[in-house]
Structures are given as structure tokens and as C-alpha cells.
N, C-alpha and C positions, 0 to 999 in steps of 0.2 A: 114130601122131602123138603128140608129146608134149603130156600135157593142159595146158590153159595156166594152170592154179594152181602146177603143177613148172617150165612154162616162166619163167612170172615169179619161183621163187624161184631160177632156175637165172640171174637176169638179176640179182638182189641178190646172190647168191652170187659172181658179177663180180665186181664194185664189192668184196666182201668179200676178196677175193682177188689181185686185179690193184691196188686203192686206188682212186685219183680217176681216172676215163675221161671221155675223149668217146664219143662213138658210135660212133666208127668204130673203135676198143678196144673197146669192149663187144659189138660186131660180132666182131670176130677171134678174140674169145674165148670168146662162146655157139655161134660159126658161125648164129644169127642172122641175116637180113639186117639192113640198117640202120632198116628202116619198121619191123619187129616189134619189133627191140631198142627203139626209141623210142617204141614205142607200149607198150610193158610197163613202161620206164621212168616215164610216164605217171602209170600208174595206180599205179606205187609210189610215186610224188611225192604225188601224190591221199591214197594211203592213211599218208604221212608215214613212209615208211622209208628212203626216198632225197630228196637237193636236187641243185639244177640251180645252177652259176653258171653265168651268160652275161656275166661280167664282161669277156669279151676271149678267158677259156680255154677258155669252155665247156664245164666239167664236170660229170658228175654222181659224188656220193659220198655212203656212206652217214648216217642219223641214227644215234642212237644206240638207238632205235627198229626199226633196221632193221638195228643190227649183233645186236642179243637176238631179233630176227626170226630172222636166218640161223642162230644159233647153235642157236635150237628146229629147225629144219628140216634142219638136218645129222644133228643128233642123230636127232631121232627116223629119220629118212631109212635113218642105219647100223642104228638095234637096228629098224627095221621091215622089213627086209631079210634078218636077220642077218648083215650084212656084215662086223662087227669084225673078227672072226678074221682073214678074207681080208685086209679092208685094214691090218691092224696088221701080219701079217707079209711084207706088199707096203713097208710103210714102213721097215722094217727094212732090207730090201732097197736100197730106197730112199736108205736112208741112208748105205749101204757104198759106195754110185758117187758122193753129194754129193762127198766129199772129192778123189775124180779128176775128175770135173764143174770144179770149184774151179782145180783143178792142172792143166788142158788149157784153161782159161781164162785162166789168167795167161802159158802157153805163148803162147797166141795175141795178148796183149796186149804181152807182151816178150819178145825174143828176145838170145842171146849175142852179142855185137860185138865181138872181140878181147879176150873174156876177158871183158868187161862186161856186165852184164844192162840193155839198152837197151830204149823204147819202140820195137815193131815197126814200121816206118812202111810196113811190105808193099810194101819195094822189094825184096825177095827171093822169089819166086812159089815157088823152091823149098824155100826153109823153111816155106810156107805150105802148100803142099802137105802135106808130112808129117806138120803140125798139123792138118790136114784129115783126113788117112787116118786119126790117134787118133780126133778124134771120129768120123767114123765106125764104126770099130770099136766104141768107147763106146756109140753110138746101136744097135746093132745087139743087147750087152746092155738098154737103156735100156725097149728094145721091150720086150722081154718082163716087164719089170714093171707098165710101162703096158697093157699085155695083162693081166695078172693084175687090177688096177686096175679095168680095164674090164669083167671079167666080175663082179667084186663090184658093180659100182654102175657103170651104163656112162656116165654124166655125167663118168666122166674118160676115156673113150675121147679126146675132144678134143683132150688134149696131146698124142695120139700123133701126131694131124694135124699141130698145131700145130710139134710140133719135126720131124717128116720135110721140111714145106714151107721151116724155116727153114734147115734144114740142104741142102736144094736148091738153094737158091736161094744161099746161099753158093760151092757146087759150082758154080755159074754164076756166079761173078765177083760176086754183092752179100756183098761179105765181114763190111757191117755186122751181117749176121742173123747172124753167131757169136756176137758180143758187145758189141756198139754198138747198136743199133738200139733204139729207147726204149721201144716196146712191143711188139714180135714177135724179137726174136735170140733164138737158142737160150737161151743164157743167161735171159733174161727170163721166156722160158714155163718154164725148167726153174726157177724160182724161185717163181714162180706155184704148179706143181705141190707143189714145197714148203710153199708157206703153205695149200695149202688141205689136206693132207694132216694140216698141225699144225691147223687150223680142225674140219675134219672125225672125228679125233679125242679134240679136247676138250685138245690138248697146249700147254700156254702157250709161248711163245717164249721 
């Protein structure tokens, strides 16, 4: 079981990662249930690293307090591990699929029309299709660095869940989880894995 002074920075670490959530986001992306994400959220509000609007959006996001929080707890997290190595040459890796990530995203977003690059409106199943079969392929490299990820520091095991379920669920007709979907499409989580990878190493944007 994970002790619960890593689970709650694993719940700031969210919020640091994903931006402004509700619960049911900080849920999808601790895997979490919703009672524990909100009771950890709680006690960070308590302890003044995270706020609550419940102005209509209901979110929560971090202080600034709680972003020099996360940022001690990454740190120390990799060099009390020694994880750098591992994750430094995981991000590299990482870095060389961003750009096809990118480019099988725009695939999916617009497609050729007589010579024209048009907004996809997915009345063609079979060009979707074969923008399917890339990511897949894609995903099937993707794993294996998420695997490497995971054995350095297994708190990113997650995106590996996170992008197989979205990329499934895709494969069954919710086509928004490629790239639409506001907070769980592939796209999303593999953007997430992104920012905390720059977080987690100390790399400015």
C-alpha cells in the first residue's frame, strides 16, 4: 500500500500536471477513487497547497505553496531513488515519438478531400481506421518507454493504463479519446506524461 504522505503528494502532483481538476480528473489520474482523492485533497487545502473553487467549476488547483511543495518532492523523490539516469534517458526517448504523437494527431484531426486538407468530420470509417492502426502501432513503441518509466519510479506506471484505456476505447467507436476528450484522450494523458516528465526533471518549458 502506498503510504499516505506519497499518496497525497502523488494527489498534488495531479493538480501539478494535469492543471485545474475536479475530482473526477484527479480520480483518472491518481486511479484513486473519488472518497480518497478528496479526502487527500482536503488535507492539502488544510495544509494551504492546494484551493477549491466551487464557483460553478469546481476545481481544485494549486498555491504557490504547493507548486515549491511538489517541486521538493519530485526532486528529492528522483536523487532518493536514483532514478535520473533511468528517467533522463526514458525522456529522450520520449522525446523522439512527441513529434509522431503530434503528426498522427493532426492525421486524425484532418484528413485530404480532393487535394485539400480538411477538418476530418469522421464520415469516412475507413480513413479512420488506418489513423487508428498508426496509433496503435505508435502505442505498442509508447509502451515500452512507459515501461522503462515505471520501473524507475512506478508512479508513472499510470499513463500506461491511462493511454491503453483510451486508445480502447477509441477502438470501440468513442473516437473522442484520440483527441477530443478534455481530460482522458490519448492526446491528453500523453501531454500530461509530457509535463510531468519536464516537472519531474527540473526542465523549464
Amino acid at each position: 500500500m502506498t503510504p499516505p504522505h506519497r499518496t497525497r503528494m502523488l494527489v498534488l502532483h495531479a493538480l501539478r500536471c494535469a492543471g485545474h481538476a475536479g475530482l473526477p480528473r484527479v480520480s483518472a489520474v491518481t486511479g484513486l477513487d473519488e472518497s480518497e482523492a478528496e479526502s487527500e485533497l482536503i488535507d492539502l487545502a488544510v495544509a494551504g497547497l492546494v484551493t477549491h473553487s466551487a464557483d460553478g467549476f469546481n476545481v481544485w488547483g494549486l498555491t504557490d505553496a504547493g507548486r515549491t511543495a511538489d517541486a521538493k518532492w519530485t526532486a528529492d523523490e528522483l536523487e532518493a531513488d536514483g532514478a535520473r539516469p533511468a528517467v533522463a534517458a526514458a525522456y529522450e526517448r520520449f522525446l523522439a515519438l512527441n513529434t509522431e504523437l503530434l503528426d498522427l494527431c493532426t492525421a486524425w484531426q484532418l484528413r485530404p478531400l480532393d487535394g485539400v486538407m480538411t477538418v476530418n468530420d469522421h464520415g469516412d470509417p475507413a480513413y479512420d481506421h488506418r489513423v487508428l492502426d498508426r496509433f496503435a502501432d505508435f502505442d505498442r513503441r509508447a509502451a515500452i518507454v512507459c515501461a522503462e518509466l515505471a520501473a524507475a519510479l512506478p508512479r508513472f506506471g499510470r499513463y500506461r493504463t491511462r493511454l491503453a484505456e483510451a486508445l480502447d476505447r477509441a477502438h470501440a467507436g468513442e473516437l473522442d479519446y484520440v483527441a477530443d476528450h478534455i481530460s482522458s484522450s490519448y492526446h491528453i494523458v500523453w501531454a500530461q506524461l509530457h509535463e510531468d516528465l519536464l516537472a519531474t526533471l527540473g526542465i523549464p518549458r
